[in-house]
C-alpha positions as CSV (number, residue, x, y, z in Angstrom):
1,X,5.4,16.0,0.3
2,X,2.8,18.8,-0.2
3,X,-0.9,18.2,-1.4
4,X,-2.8,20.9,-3.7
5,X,-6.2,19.7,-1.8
6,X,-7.4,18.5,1.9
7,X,-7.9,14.9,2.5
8,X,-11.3,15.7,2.9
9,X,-11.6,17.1,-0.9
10,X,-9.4,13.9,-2.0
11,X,-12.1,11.0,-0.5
12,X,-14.8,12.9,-2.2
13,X,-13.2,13.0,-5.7
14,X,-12.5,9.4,-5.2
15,X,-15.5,8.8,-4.2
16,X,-17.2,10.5,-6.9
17,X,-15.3,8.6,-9.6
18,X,-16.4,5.6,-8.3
19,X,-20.0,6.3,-7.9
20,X,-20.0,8.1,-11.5
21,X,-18.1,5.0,-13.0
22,X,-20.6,2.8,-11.5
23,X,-24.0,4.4,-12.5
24,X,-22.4,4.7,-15.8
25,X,-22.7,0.9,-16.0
26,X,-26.5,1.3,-14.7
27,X,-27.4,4.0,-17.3
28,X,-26.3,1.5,-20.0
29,X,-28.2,-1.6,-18.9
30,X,-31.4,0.0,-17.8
31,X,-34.0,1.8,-19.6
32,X,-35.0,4.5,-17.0
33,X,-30.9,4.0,-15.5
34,X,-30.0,7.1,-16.6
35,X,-33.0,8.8,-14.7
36,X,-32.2,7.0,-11.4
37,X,-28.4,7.8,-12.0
38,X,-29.0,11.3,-12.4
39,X,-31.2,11.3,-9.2
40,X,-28.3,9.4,-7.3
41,X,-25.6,11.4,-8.7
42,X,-27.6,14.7,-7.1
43,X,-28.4,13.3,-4.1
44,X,-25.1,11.9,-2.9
45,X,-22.8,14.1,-4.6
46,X,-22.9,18.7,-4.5
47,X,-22.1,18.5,-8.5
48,X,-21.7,15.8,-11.0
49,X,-18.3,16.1,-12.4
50,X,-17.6,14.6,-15.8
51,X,-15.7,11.5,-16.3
52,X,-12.3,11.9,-15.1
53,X,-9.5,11.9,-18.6
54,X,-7.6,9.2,-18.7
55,X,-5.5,11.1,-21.0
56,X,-4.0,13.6,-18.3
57,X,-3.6,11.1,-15.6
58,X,-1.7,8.9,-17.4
59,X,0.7,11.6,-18.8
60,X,3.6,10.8,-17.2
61,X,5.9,7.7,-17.2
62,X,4.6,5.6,-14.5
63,X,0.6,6.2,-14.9
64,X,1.0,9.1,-12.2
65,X,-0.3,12.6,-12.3
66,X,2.4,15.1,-13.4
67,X,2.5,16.7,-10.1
68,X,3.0,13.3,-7.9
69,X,5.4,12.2,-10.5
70,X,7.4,15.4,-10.6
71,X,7.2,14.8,-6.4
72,X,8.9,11.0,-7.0
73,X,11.7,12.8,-9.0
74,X,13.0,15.7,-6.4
75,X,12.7,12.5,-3.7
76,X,15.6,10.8,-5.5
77,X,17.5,13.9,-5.8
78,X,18.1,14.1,-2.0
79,X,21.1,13.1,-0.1
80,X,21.5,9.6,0.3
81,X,25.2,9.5,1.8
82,X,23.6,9.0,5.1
83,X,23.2,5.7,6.1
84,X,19.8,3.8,6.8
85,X,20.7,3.8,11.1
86,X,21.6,7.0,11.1
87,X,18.3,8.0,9.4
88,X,17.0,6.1,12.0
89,X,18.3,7.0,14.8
90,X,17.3,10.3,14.4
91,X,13.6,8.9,14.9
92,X,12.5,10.2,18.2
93,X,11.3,7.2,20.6
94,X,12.7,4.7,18.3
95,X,14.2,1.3,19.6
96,X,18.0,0.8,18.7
97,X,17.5,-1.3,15.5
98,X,18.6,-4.3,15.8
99,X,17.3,-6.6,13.0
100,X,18.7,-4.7,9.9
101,X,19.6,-7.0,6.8
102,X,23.4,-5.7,6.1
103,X,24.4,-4.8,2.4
104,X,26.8,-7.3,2.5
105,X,24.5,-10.4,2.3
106,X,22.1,-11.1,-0.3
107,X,18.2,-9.8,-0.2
108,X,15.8,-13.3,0.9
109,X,13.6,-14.4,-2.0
110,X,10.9,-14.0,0.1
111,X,11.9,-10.7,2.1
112,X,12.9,-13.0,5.9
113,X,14.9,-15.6,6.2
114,X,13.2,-19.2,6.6
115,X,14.0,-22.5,6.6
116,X,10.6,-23.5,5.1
117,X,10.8,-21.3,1.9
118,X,8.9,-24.2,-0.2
119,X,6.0,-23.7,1.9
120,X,6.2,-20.0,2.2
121,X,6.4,-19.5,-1.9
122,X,3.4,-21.7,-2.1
123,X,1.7,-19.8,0.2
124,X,2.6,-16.1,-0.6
125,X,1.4,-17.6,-4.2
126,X,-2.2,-16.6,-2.9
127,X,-1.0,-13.2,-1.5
128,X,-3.8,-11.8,-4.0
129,X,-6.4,-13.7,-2.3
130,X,-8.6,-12.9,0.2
131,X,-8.5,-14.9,3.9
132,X,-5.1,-15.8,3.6
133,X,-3.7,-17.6,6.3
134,X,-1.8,-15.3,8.4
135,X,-0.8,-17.1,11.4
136,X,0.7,-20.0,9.0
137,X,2.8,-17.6,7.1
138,X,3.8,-16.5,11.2
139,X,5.1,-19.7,11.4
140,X,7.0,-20.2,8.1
141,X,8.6,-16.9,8.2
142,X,10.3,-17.0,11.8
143,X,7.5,-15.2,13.1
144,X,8.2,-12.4,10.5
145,X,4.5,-12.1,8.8
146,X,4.2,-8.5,8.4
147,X,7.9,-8.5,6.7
148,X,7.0,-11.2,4.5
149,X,3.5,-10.0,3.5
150,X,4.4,-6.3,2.6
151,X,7.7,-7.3,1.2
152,X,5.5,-9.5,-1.3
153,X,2.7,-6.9,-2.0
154,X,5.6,-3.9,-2.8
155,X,6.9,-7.0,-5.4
156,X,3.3,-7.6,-6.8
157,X,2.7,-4.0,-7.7
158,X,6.1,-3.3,-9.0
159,X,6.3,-0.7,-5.9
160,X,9.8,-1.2,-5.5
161,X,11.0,-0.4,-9.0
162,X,8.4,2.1,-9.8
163,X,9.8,4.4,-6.7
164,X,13.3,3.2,-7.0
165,X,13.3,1.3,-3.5
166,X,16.4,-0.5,-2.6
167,X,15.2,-3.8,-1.3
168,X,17.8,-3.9,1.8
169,X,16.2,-0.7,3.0
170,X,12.8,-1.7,2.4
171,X,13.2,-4.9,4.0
172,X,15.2,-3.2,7.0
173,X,12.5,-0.8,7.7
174,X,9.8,-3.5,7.5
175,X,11.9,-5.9,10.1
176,X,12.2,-2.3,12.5
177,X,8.5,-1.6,12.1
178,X,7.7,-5.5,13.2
179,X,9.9,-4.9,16.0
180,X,8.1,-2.1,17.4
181,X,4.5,-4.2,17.8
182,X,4.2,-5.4,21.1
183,X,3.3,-8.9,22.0
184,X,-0.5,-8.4,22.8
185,X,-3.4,-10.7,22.3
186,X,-4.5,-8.6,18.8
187,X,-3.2,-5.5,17.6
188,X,0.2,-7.4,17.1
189,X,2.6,-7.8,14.0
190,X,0.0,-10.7,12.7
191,X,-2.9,-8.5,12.8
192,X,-0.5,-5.4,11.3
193,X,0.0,-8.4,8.6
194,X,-3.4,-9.1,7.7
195,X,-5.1,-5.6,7.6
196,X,-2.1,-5.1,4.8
197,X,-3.2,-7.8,2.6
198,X,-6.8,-7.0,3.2
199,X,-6.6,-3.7,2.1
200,X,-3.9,-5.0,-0.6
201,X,-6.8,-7.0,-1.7
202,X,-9.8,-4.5,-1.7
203,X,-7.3,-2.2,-3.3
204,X,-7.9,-5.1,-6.3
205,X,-11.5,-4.7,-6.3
206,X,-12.7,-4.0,-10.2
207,X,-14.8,-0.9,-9.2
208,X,-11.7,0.9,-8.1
209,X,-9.7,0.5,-11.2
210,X,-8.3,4.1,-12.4
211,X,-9.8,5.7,-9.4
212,X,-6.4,5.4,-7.2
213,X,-2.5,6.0,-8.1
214,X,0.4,4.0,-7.6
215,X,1.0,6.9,-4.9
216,X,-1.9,6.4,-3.4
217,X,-1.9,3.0,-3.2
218,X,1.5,2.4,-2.1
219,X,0.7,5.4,1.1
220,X,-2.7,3.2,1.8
221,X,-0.7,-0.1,1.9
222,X,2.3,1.3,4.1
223,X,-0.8,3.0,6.5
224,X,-2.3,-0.5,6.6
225,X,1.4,-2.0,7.7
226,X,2.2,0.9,10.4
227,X,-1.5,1.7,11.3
228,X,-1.5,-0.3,14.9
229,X,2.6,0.0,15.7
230,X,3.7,0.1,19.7
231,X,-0.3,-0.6,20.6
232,X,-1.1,-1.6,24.1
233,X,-3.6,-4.1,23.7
């Protein structure tokens, strides 16, 4: 995948959406708001940019930016003959997978298989909340949280069918990825786990409505999931 602009020039439009979308709000409840919004606006930002047109980035099917869209199409378009372990197995340093969920059986409800799914549904029930309990969901899920909690927020936000996902690879990759955290005092699969639904949360927050795409915020979710794989301590 190919971006038109440095990661550096993408946080500082995003952040310059935000800031302009809130000092909009100021300017309208304040009598000398649009003064002190102005004087922000210069301060913090090199230019003020005008409000970003809802009209172009919702242009294509799924609320994406023609070019990220057009990206989502050629993805689907390459080979898939190749197996999932092959793919894999390619991976240099990569553990010989051994918790794949086969084709042959039928995806979990809840992404892992558990003998306390009751408990688990209730529980993932709050996956839009913040503080959730991530050491419980460690228990109910055969010590599978980070599985269960991305498999859950990819099913919230309609990730799954908005990028064509087959849930036995999704699932697959996630059981892998848990795999590959070692068993250290805090940068472990539960900790993986929670920093996902934290950021799944923020990701909620009201000021950054329209600022991010489904893109984005599927690549910021998967970061949060991968972000402290294989670390020591």
């Amino acid at each position: 995948m190919q971006t038109h602009k440095s990661v550096s020039d993408l946080a500082s439009l995003k952040f310059k959406r935000m800031l302009n979308k809130e000092l909009s709000h100021f300017a309208e409840n304040n009598k000398s708001g649009a003064q002190i919004s102005d004087y922000l606006y210069s301060t913090y930002t090199d230019k003020k940019e005008p409000d970003v047109d809802l009209s172009q980035t919702i242009s294509s099917p799924r609320g994406l930016p023609n070019d990220e869209s057009n990206t989502i199409i050629k993805s689907r378009t390459t080979d898939t003959s190749i197996s999932t372990p092959a793919l894999m197995g390619q991976i240099t340093g990569l553990q010989p997978p051994t918790s794949l969920l086969s084709r042959k059986v039928s995806v979990p409800e809840l992404g892992v298989e558990t003998s306390h799914t009751d408990e688990l549904r209730s529980l993932m029930s709050h996956i839009n909340d913040w503080g959730l309990d991530t050491f419980r969901i460690e228990d109910l899920s055969c010590q599978r949280p980070l599985t269960a909690i991305t498999y859950k927020i990819f099913q919230e936000r309609f990730l799954l069918r908005t990028y064509a996902i087959e849930p036995h690879t999704l699932i697959s990759y996630l059981l892998t990825l848990e795999d590959h955290y070692q068993q250290v005092p805090y940068h472990n699969k539960a900790h993986g786990a929670d920093v996902c639904q934290s950021m799944h949360v923020l990701l909620n927050a009201s000021a950054l409505d329209g600022v991010f795409t489904d893109l984005e915020i599927m690549s910021a979710i998967f970061a949060s999931a991968v972000h402290d794989v294989d670390h020591p301590g």
